[in-house]
N, C-alpha and C positions, 0 to 999 in steps of 0.2 A: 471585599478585600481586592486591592488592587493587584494585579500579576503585576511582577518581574519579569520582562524580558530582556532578549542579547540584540543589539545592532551594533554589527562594528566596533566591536572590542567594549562595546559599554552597559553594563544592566542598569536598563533604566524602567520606573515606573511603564505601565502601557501606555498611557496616555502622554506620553512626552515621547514617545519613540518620534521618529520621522523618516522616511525614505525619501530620496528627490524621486521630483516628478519626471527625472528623465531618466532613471532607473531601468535597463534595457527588459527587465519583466516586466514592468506596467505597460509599456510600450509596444514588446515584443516579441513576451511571453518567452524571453531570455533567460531561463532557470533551469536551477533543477532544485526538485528538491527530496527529504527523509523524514519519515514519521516513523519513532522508538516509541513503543509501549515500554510502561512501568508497572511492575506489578509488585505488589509488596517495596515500594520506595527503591525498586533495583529495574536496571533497565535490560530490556531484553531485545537478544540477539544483536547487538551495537557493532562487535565487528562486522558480521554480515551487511549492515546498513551502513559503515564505514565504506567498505570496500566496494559496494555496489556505486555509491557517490562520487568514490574518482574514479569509478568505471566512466560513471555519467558526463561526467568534466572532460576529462580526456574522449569521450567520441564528439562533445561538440568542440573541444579546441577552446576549451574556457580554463584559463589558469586556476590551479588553487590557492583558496585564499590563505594568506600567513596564518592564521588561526587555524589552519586545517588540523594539524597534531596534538592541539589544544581542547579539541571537540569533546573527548569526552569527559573530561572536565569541568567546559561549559555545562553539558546533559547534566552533569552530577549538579554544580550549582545551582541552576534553575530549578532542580527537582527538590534542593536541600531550601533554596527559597520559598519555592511557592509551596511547600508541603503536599508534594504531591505524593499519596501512597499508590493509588491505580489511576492512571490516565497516558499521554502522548507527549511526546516530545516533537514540536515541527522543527526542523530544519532548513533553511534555504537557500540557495547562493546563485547569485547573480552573475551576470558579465559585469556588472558596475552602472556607475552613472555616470555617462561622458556629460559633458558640454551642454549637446543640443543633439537632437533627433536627427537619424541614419542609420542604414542599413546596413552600412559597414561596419564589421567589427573594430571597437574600438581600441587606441594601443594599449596592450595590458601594461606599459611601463608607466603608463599616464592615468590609465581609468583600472580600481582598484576593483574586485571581484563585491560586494555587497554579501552580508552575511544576517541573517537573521532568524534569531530562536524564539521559539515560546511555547510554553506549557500547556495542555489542557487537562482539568483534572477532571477524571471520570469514576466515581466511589464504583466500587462493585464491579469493573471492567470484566474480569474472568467469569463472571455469575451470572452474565447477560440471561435472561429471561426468554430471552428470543431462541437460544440455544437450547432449549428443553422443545419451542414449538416449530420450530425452524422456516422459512423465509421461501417466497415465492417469488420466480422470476418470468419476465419474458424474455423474448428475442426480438433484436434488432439488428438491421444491418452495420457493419464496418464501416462507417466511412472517416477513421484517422488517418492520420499521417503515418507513412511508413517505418517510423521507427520507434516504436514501442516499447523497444527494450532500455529506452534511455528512460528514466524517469522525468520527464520535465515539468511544468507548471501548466501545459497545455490540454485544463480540464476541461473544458467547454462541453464539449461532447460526450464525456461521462455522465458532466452533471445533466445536462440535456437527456441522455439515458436515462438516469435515478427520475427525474421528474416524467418520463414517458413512463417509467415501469409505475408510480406513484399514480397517476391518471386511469391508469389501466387497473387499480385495485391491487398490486405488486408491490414487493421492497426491491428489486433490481433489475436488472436488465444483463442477458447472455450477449456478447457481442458476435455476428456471425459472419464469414465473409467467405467467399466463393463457397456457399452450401456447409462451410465447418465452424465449429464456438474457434473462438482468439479466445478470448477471457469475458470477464466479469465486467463492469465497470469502473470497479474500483481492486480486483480481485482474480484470482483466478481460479479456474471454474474445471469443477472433476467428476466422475459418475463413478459405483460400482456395481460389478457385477461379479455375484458368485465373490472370488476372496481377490476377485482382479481389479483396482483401482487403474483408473484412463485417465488421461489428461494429455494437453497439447504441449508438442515437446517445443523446447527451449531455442527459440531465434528471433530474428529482429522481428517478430508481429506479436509477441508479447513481454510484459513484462517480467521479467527474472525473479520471480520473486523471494524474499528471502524467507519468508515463512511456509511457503511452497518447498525448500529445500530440506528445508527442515522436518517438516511434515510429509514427504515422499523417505528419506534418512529412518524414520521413525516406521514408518508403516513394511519398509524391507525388514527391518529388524523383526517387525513383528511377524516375517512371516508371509508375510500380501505381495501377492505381485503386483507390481506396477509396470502399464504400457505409458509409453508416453509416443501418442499421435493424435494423428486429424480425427473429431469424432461429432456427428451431426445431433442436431437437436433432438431426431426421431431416436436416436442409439441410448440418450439419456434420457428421454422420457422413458423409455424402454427398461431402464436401469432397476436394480433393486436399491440403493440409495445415490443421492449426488449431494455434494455440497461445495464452497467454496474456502480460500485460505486468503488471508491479508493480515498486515500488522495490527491493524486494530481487529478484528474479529475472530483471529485466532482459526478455529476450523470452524464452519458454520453450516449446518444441516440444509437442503435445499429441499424443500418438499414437495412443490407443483412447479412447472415448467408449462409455458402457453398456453393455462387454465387446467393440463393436465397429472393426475398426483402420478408422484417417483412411488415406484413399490406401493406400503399402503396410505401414504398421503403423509405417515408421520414421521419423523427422525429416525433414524436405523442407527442399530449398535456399532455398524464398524463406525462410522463417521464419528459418533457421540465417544466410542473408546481412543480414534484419534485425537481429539480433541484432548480428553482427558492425558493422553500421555504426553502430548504436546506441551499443556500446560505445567502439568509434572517437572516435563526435565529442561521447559527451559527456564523457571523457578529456580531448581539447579542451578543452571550454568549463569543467571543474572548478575549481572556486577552494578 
């Protein structure tokens, strides 16, 4: 079956979409973009990935596109097209496609913002399998750009990560930089100890994430404290559990760290109980 997707106010078959090739992403890596999980045909946490997008817009000075209000809307038809019961929604929005190639920003009265959706459907997304044995990472140095907290398109170096952790007999890679974790590479990345969750607080060297909020929201209620600061690989191999949080993988057990096991090698209850409430109440609150 062929996907439905959104360019520019149109659902068109996939294979007839088109972006120009002068498209300040292709070129420039001029974007940003939001990935919405679905679960049970409803989407989750959509304000929060609303509001984080024209966070993203307004720090680079990129207009919103007219469809901006419309969004969730689009998410719902897309979802209602491709029958998606559990899987993602992409998101992405451009500066546009001017003319011809430059580095100047182009005038937004003339080059219109580029806007593109589409589906992935993934059965079973909440049951991951992997979440019962949980995922091993290494570490690698930081070297992005400073501003992390924007979400843009500029993946190179994550994905360059995933395939160093993949080489190394790993599913990910911790990002490290002057001696402390940033984040995950796609994720961000937490240890506990005792009833105390750690994690790196909130500034332009990591991503804001929104499942992160929600999942620290979630774990005060239960009780747990949470630090949020700088904290070194040797502190969370150290840890009696770690794992990480992202829209697609919800909370994820982290079990070895640079060959060596967290606690005793396998998923720990607080991590696998976050999870489970995680998934609970944002079921709830999906629309």
């Amino acid at each position: 079956m062929t996907r439905t997707v959104y360019v520019n106010g149109e659902y068109l078959p996939e294979n007839e979409a088109k972006v120009s090739i002068f498209d300040r992403a292709f070129l420039m890596a001029d974007g940003v973009y939001e990935v919405t999980s679905v679960l049970d045909g409803k989407l989750i946490d959509f304000d929060g990935h609303s509001k984080r997008l024209e966070r993203s817009l307004n720090e680079l000075d990129m207009p919103k596109p007219e469809a901006f209000d419309e969004l969730l809307d689009i998410h719902r038809e897309l979802v209602k097209i491709n029958e998606i019961q559990d899987g993602m929604v992409y998101l992405q929005v451009t500066r546009g496609a001017p003319d011809d190639r430059d580095f100047v920003f182009p005038d937004p009265e003339t080059c219109k913002p580029t806007v593109v959706l589409f589906t992935q459907n993934k059965p079973g997304l909440a049951d991951s399998p992997v979440a019962k044995t949980g995922i091993k990472v290494i570490s690698i140095e930081d070297v992005r750009w400073g501003r992390r907290d924007i979400k843009t398109v500029q993946l190179l170096y994550p994905s360059m990560g995933k395939m160093m952790a993949k080489k190394a007999g790993a599913d990910d890679a911790w990002l490290v930089e002057d001696g402390f974790v940033t984040e995950g590479t796609s994720n961000n990345a937490y240890y506990i100890k005792g009833n105390k969750i750690v994690t790196r607080a909130l500034s332009k060297d990591i991503l804001h994430g929104i499942t992160r909020a929600a999942v620290l929201r979630f774990a005060r209620e239960a009780q747990m404290e949470v630090e949020e600061r700088n904290f070194t690989i040797e502190e969370a191999q150290d840890a009696d559990e770690a794992f990480i949080t992202s829209a697609s993988t919800f909370v994820m057990p982290v079990v070895e760290i640079d060959g060596k096991p967290v606690g005793d090698g396998t998923p720990g209850t607080r991590a696998a109980r976050l999870r489970e409430i995680y998934l609970d109440e944002s079921r709830k609150a999906a629309i």
